[in-house]
N, C-alpha and C positions, 0 to 999 in steps of 0.2 A: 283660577288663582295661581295652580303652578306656572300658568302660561308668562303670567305677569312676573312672577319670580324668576322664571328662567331670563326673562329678556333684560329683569335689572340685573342680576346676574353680570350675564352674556355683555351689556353695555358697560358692566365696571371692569370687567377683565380686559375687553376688545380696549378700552379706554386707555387703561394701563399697558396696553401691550402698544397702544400707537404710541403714547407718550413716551416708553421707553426707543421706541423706533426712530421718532422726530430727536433726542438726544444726540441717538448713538448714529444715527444715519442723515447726514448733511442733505438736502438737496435743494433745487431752486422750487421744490414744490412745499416745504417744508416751514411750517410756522413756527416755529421756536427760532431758527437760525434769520428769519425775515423780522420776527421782535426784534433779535437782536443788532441785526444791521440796520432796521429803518430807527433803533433808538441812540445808537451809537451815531449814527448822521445826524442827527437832531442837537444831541449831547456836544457832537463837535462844533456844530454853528453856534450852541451859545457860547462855547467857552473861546472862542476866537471873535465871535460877533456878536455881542450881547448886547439888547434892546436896552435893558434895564443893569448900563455899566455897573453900579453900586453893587448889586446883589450878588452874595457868593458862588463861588464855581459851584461848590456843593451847597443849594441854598437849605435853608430851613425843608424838614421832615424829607430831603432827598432820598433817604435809603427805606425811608419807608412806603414812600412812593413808589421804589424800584422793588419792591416787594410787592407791591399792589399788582405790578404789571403781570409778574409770573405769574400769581395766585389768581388772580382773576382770568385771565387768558386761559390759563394748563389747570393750577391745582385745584382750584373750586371744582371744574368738572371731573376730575378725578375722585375727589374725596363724595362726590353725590352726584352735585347735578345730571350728568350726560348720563346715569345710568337711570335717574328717577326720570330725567325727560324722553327717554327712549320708554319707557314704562304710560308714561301719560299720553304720549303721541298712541302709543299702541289700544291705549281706552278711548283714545278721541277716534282713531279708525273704525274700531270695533263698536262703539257707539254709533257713528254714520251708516253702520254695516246694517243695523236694525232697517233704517230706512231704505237700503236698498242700494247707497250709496256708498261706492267700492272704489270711485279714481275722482281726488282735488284738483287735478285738472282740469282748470275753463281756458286755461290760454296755451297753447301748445307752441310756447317758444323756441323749445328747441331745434325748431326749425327752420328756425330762423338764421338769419348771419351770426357769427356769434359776437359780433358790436352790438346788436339789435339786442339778442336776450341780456345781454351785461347793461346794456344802457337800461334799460327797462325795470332789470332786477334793481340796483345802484337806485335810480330816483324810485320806485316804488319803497323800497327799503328806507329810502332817508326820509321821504314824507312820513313812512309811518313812524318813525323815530323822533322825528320830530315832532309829531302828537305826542307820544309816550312822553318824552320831555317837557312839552308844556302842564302832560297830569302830573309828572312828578312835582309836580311846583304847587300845580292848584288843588293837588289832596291833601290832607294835615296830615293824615298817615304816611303816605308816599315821601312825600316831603321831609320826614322825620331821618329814613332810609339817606334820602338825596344829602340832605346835610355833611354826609358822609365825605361827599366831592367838594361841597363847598367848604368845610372844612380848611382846605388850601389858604395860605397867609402870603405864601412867596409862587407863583406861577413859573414851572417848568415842564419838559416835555413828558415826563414823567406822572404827573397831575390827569393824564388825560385818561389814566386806568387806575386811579385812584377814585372806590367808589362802590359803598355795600353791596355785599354778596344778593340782598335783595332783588337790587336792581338786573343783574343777570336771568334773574327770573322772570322780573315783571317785563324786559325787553321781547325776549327767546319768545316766551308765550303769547305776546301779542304780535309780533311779526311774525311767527310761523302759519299761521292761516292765509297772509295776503302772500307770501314767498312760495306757500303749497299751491296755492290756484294758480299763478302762473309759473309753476313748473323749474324752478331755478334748482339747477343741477350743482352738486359740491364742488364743482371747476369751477363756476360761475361765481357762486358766495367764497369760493378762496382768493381767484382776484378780485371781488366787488371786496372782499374785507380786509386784504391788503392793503388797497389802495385807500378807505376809509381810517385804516390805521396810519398811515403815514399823514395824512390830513388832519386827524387828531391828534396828534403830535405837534403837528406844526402848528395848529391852534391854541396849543397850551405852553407852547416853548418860550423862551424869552430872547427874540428874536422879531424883528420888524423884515418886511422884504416889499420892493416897490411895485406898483400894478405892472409895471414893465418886465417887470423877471418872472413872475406868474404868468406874465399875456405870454411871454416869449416860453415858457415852457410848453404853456398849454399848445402854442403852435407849433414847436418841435414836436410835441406827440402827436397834432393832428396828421403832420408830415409823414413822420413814420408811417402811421395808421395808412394813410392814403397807400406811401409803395407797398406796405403790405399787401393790399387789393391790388397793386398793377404788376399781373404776370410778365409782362415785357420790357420792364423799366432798365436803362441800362445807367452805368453808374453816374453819366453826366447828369441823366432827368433825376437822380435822386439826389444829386448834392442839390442840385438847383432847386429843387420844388421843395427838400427840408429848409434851406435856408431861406426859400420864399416865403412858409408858412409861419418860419419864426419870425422874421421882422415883423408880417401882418401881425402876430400875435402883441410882438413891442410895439409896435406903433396902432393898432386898432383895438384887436382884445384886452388893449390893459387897462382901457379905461371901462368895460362892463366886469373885468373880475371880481370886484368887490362886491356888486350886485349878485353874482353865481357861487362864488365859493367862500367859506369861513375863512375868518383871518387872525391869526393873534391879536390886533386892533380891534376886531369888534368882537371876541372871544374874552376878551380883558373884563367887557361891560357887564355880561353876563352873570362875573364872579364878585362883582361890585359889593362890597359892604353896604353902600348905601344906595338903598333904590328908589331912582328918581319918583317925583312923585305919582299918582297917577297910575303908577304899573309896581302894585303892592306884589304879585308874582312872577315878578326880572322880566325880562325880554333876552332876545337876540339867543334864541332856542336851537338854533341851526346846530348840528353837530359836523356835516360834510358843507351841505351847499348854503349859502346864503339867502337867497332866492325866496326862498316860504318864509323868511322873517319880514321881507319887501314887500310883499305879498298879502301876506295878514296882519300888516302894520304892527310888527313884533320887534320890529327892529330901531337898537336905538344908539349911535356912536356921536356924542356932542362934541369928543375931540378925540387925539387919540388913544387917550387913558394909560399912557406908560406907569405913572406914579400911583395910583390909585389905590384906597386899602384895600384889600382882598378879605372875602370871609362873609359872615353875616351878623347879627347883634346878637352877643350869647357865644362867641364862638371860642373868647376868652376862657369857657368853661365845660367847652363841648370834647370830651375825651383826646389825646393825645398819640393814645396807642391803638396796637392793629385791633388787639381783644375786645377793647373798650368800645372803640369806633367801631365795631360789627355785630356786637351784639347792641347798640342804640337803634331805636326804633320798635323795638318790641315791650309789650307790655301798655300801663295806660302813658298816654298822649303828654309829653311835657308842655305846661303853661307855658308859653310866650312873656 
């Protein structure tokens, strides 16, 4: 039992001494200052380019959205989580330990390229996430928590970490078993979770962009990626093969984007008030890729849903504030 107290302990201090560190210490490795830039890019394309011209710069419940992002990201794990779930990871070891079982490695990535274990980590991680999303929809209890996101009335980039303290849990704890087996190292979940953060942002932003400026992205990165692998490339082959891989990207990638990655377009449906008939528990579950909603016929865009109410029936009367909206969910089950 001391052991267990030492390590919650040991993980609420260690917690607070990173969180004080990522403030006061800048760097490109650092997730507080990467919040802050990928939301400030977000924040700037809708207020220059805005999907949904009508809606204000600062739409309805912005600031406490922009509260949601800190608290959810930094201070929930401050005030408990990181210290209880280093305590629970250490009973789930020490449980395996009875059996004899000492290393959650089946797949030994890190041996791989490190495109290979990132691509692997990245779509292992988002399928499982995407199951978790489709229970939060089909449990009444879960469900009750999730209301918390749909909540939302006006869609901005902000919205996309707006979302009970719950859900932080029931995520963490079901994705850390499939992340432990194959081996994904804290380099790896810093950019796989980067990059999934700039993606839910743009998924919730108000904000349209065309399959060609996505295709042409995605082939600028492929570019890069490539001269990153070629030791000898000299600066002609690298103008040429990046601007070769963008146009492929504009002109062939842009028309399978919508089928691979979430988009504010079909992220709009998800939040729909009114859900079509047929699918009483939403669709269009993708949080990163689009792909598993293609897939398991989840997915459902009949136009592009700019105008659409947001929220759900009841939402009229579903708490307002942060207090209200986090402690809903507990206790017996509200009537429908």
């Amino acid at each position: 039992m001391n052991n267990y107290l030492e390590t919650f302990i040991n993980g609420y201090t260690g917690y607070f001494n990173y969180l004080i560190h990522e403030i006061t210490h800048p760097t490109w490795h650092n997730y507080f200052y990467w919040l802050l830039l990928v939301s400030a890019f977000f924040f700037a394309l809708e207020w220059f380019a805005p999907w949904r011209k009508d809606q204000a710069k600062f739409r309805k419940d912005f600031w406490l959205d922009f509260f949601y992002m800190f608290f959810n990201f930094f201070l929930f794990s401050l005030i408990i989580y990181n210290a209880a779930s280093d305590v629970v990871v250490q009973l789930f070891k020490d449980f395996l330990g009875l059996f004899g079982v000492t290393n959650l490695v089946a797949i030994e990535v890190q041996s791989w390229p490190l495109w290979g274990h990132l691509l692997l980590g990245f779509i292992v991680r988002d399928f499982v996430q995407w199951n978790i999303h489709r229970l939060l929809h089909r449990s009444p209890r879960l469900w009750e928590f999730h209301k918390v996101h749909h909540s939302v009335e006006e869609m901005g980039f902000a919205a996309h970490l707006r979302y009970h303290w719950m859900e932080n849990v029931v995520y963490r704890s079901l994705e850390y078993l499939p992340l432990a087996l194959i081996g994904i190292g804290l380099n790896d979940f810093f950019i796989i979770h980067i990059f999934t953060l700039a993606v839910g942002h743009y998924n919730h932003s108000n904000i349209t962009v065309s399959g060609r400026i996505t295709g042409g992205v995605v082939g600028f990165l492929i570019g890069i990626f490539i001269i990153s692998q070629w030791e000898n490339a000299n600066a002609n082959e690298t103008v040429f093969l990046v601007i070769g891989t963008t146009l492929v990207g504009i002109g062939v990638l842009s028309h399978f984007m919508k089928y691979i990655f979430n988009s504010p377009e079909m992220h709009i449906w998800h939040h729909a008030y009114e859900l079509p008939e047929g699918r009483p528990y939403g669709m269009n579950y993708g949080l990163t890729l689009a792909c598993w909603d293609y897939l398991f016929k989840t997915a459902y865009i009949p136009h592009d849903g700019r105008d659409i109410r947001l929220g759900f029936p009841g939402v009229e009367d579903f708490p307002h504030d942060f207090v209200g909206q986090n402690l809903h969910g507990f206790g017996k089950k509200e009537e429908e």
